[in-house]
PyMOL Python script that loads the backbone (N, CA, C, O; Angstrom):
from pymol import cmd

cmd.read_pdbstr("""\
ATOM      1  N   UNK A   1     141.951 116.447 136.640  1.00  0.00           N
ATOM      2  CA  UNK A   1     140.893 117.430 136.529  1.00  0.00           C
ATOM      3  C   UNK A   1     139.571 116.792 136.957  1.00  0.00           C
ATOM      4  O   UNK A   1     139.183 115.742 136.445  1.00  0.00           O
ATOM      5  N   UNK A   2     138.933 117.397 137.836  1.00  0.00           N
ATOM      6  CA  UNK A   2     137.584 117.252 138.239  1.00  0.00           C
ATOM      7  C   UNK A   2     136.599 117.128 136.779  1.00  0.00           C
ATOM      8  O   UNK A   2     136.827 117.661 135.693  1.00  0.00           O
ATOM      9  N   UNK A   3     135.445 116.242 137.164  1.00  0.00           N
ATOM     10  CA  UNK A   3     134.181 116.794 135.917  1.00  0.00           C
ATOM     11  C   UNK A   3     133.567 117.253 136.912  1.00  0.00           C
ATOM     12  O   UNK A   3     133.908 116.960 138.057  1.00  0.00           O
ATOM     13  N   UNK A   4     132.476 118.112 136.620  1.00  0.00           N
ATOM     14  CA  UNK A   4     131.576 118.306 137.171  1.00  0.00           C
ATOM     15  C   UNK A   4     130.011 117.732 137.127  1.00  0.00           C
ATOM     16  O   UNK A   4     129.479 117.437 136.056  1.00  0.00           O
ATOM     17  N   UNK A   5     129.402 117.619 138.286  1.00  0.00           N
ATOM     18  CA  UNK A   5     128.154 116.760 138.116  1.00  0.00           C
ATOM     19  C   UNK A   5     127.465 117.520 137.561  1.00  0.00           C
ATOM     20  O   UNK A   5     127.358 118.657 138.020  1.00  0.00           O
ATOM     21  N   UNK A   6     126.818 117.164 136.466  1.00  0.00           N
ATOM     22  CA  UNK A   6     125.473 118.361 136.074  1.00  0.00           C
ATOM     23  C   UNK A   6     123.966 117.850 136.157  1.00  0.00           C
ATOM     24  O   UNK A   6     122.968 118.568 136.085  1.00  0.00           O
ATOM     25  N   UNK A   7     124.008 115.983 136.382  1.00  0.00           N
ATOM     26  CA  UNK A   7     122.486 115.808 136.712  1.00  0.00           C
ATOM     27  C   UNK A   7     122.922 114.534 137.082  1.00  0.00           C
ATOM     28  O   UNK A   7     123.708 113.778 136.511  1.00  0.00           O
ATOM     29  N   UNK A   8     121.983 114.346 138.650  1.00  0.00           N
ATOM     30  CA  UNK A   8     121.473 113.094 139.309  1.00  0.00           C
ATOM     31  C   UNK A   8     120.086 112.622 139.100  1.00  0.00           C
ATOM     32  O   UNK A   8     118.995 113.192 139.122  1.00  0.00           O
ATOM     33  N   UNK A   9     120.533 111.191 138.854  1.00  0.00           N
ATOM     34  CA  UNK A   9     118.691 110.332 138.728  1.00  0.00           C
ATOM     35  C   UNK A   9     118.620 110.308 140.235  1.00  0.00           C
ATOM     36  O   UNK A   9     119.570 110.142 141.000  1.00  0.00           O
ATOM     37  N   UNK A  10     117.385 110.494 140.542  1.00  0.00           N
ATOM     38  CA  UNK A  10     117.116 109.597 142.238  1.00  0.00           C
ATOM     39  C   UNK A  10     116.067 109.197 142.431  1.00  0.00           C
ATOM     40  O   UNK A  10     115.105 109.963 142.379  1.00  0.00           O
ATOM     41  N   UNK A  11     115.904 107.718 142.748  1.00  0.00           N
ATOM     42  CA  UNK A  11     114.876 106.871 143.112  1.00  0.00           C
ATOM     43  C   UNK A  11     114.191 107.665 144.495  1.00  0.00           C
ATOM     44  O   UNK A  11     114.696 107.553 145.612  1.00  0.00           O
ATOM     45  N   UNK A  12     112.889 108.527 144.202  1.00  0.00           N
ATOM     46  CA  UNK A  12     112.526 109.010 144.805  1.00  0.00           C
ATOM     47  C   UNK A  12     111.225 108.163 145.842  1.00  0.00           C
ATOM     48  O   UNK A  12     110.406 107.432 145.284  1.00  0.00           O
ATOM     49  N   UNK A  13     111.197 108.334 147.019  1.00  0.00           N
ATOM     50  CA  UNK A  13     109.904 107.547 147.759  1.00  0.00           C
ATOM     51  C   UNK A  13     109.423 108.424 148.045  1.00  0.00           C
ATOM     52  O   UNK A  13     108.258 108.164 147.745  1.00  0.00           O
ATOM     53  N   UNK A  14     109.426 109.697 148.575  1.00  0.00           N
ATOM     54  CA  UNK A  14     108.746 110.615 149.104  1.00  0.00           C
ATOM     55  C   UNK A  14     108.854 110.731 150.690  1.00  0.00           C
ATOM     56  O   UNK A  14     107.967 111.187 151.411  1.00  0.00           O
ATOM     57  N   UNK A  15     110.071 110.249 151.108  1.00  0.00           N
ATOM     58  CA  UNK A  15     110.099 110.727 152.397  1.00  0.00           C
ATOM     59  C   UNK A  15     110.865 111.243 152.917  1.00  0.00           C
ATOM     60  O   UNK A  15     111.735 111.734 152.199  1.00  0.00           O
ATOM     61  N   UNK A  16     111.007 111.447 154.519  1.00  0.00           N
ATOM     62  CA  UNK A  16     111.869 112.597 154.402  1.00  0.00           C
ATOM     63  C   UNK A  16     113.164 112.692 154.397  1.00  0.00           C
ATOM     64  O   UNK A  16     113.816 113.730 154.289  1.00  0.00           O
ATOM     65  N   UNK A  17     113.798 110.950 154.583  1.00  0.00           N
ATOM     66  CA  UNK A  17     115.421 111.038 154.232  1.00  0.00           C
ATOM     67  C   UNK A  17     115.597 111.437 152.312  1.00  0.00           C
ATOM     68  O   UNK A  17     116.510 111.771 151.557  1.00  0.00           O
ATOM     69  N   UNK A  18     114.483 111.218 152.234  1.00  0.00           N
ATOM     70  CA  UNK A  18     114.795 111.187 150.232  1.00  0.00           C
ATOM     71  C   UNK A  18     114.567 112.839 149.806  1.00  0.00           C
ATOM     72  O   UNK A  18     115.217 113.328 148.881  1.00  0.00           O
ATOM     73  N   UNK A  19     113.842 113.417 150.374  1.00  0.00           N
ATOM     74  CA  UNK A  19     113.450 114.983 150.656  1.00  0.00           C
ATOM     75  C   UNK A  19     114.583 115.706 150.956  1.00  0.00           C
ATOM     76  O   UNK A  19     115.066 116.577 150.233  1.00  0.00           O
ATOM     77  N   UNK A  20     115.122 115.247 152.307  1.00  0.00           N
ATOM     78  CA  UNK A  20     116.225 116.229 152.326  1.00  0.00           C
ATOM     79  C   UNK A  20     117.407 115.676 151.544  1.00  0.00           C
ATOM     80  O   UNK A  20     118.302 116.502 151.368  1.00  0.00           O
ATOM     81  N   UNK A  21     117.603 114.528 151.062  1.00  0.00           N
ATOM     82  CA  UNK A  21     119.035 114.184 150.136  1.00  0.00           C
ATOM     83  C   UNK A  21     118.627 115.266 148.890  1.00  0.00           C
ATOM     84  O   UNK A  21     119.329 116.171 148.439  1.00  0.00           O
ATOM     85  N   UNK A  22     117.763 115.013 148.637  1.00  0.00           N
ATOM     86  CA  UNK A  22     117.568 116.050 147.192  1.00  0.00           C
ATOM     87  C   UNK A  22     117.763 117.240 147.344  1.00  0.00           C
ATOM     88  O   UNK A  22     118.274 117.726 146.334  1.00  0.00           O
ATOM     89  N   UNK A  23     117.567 118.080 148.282  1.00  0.00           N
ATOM     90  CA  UNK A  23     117.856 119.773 148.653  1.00  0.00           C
ATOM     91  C   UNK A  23     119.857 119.469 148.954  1.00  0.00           C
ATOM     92  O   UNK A  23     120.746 120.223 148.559  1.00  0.00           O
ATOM     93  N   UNK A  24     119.981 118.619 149.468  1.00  0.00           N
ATOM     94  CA  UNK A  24     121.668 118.612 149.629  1.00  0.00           C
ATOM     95  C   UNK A  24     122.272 118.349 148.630  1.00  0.00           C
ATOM     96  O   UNK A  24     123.430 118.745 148.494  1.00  0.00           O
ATOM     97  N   UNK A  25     121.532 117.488 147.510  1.00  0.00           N
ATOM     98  CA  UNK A  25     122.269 117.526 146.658  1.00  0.00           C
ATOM     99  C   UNK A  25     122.058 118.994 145.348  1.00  0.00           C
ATOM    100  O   UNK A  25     122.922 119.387 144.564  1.00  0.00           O
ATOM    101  N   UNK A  26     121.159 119.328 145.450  1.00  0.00           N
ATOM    102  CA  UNK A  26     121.127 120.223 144.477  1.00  0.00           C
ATOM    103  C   UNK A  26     122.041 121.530 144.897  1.00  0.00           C
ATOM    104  O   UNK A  26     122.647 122.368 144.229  1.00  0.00           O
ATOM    105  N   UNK A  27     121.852 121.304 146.397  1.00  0.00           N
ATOM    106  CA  UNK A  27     123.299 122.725 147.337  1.00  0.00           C
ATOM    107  C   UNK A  27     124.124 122.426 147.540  1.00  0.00           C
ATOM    108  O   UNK A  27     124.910 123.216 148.063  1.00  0.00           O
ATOM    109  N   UNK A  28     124.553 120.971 147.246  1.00  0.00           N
ATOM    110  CA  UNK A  28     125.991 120.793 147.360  1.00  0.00           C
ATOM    111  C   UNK A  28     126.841 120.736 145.764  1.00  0.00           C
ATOM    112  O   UNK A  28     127.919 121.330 145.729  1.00  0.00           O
ATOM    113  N   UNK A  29     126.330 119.983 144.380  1.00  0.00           N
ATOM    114  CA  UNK A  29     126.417 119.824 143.511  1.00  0.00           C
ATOM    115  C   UNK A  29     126.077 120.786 142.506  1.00  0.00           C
ATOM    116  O   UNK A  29     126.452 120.653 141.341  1.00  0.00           O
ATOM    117  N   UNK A  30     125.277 121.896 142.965  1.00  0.00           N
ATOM    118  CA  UNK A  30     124.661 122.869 141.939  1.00  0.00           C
ATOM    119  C   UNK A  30     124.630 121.744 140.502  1.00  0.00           C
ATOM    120  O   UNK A  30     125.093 121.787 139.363  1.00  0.00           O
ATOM    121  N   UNK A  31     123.770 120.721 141.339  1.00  0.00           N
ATOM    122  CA  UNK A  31     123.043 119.674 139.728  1.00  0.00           C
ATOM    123  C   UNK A  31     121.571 119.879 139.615  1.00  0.00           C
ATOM    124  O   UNK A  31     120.885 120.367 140.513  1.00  0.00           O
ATOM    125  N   UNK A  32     121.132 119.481 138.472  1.00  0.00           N
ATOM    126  CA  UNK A  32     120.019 119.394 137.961  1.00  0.00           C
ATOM    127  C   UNK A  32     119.596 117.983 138.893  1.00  0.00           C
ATOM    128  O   UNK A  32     120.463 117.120 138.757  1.00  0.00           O
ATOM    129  N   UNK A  33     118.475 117.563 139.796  1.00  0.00           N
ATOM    130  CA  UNK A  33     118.141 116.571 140.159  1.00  0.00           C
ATOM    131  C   UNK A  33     117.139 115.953 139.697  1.00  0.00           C
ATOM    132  O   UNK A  33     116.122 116.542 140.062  1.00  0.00           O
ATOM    133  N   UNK A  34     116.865 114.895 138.962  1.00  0.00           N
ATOM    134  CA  UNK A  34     115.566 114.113 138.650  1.00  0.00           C
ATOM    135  C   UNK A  34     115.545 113.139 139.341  1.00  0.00           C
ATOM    136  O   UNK A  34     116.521 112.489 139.715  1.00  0.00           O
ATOM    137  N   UNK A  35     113.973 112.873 139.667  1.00  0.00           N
ATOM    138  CA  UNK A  35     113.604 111.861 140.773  1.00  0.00           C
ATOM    139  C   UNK A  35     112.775 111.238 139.273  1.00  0.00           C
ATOM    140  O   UNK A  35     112.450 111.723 138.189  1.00  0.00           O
ATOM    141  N   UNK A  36     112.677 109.973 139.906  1.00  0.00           N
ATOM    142  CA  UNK A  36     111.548 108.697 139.603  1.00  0.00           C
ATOM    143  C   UNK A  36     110.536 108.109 140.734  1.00  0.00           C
ATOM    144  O   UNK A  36     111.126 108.378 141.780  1.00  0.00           O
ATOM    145  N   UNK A  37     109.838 107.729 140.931  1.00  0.00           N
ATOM    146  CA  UNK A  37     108.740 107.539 141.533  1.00  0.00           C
ATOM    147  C   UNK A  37     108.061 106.722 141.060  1.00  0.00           C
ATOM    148  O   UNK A  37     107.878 107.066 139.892  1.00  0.00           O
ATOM    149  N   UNK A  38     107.444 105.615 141.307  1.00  0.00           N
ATOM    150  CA  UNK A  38     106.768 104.400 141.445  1.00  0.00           C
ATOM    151  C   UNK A  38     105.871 103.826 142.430  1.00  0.00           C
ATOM    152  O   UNK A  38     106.206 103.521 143.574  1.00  0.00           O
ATOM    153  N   UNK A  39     104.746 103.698 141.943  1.00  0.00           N
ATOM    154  CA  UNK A  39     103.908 103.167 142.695  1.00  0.00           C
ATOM    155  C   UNK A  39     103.510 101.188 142.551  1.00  0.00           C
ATOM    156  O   UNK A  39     102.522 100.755 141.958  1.00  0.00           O
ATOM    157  N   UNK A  40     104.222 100.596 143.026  1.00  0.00           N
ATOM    158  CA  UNK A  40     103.992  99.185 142.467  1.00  0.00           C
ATOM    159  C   UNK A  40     103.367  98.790 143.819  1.00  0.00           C
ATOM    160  O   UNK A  40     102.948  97.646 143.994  1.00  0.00           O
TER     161      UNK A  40
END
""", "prot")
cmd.dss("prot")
cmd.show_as("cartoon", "prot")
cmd.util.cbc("prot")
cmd.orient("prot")
């Protein structure tokens, strides 16, 4: 039996490979996506 994903963390940078992974994953996974973001 499958689980299903219901939420991804993602180390977010703000660009645009990280932009569009997040729209694919929320349309491919119907998951909840949270990003993190850091400025160091």
């Amino acid at each position: 039996m499958e689980q299903k994903i219901k939420k991804v963390v993602l180390a977010y940078s703000g660009g645009l490979d990280t932009s569009v992974i997040l729209r694919w994953l929320q349309n491919t996974y119907h998951c909840e996506v949270v990003t993190f973001t850091a400025d160091l």
